[in-house]
C-alpha positions in Angstrom: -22.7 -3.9 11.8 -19.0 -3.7 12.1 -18.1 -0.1 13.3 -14.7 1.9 12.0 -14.1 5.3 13.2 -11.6 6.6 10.2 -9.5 9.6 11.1 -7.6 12.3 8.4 -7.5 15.9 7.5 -7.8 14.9 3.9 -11.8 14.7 3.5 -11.7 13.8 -0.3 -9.6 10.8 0.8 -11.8 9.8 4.1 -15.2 10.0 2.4 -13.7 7.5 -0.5 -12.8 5.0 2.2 -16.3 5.3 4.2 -17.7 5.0 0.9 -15.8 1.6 0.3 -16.1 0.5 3.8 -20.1 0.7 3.2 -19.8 -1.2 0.4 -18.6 -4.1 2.1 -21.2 -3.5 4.8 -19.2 -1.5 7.8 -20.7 1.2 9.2 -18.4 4.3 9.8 -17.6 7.6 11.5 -15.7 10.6 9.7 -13.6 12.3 11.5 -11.0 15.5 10.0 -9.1 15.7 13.6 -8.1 14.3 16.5 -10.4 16.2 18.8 -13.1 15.7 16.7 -12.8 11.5 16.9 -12.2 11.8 20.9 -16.4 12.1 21.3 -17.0 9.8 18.3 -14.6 6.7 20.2 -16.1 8.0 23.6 -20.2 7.3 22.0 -19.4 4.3 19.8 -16.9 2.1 21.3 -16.1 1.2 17.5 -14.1 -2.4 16.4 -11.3 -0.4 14.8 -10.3 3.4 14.5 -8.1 3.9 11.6 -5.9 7.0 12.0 -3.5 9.0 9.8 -0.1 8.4 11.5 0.5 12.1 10.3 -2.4 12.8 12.3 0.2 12.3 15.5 2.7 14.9 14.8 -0.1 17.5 14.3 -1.3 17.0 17.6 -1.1 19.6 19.9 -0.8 17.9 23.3 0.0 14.6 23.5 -2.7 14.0 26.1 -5.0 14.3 23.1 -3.9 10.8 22.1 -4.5 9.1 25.7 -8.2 8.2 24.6 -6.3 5.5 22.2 -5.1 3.8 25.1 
């Protein structure tokens, strides 16, 4: 299966968009914060992460985005 790791604070929103995803036969990760997707990329080496650009600006440290890199 195709792995996505999808990334926002808004859970509703995230767990209607795994929900899709599955439909169409990708499996995915949930994740509600940066620090919380960190491991999840670390693990699973997923095709695709899809992140809430307003995810960024809530950062704390910028180092917290290096794992995108």
């Amino acid at each position: 299966m195709k792995l996505r790791i999808l990334v926002d604070d808004e859970v509703e929103f995230i767990t209607t968009l795994s929900e899709r995803l599955s439909m169409r036969n990708y499996d995915t990760r949930i994740a509600t914060s940066v620090v919380e997707a960190m491991p999840l990329i670390y693990s699973y080496s997923p095709q695709l992460v899809i992140l809430d650009i307003k995810m960024i600006l809530k950062c704390q440290k910028l180092e917290e985005l290096n794992f995108l890199s």
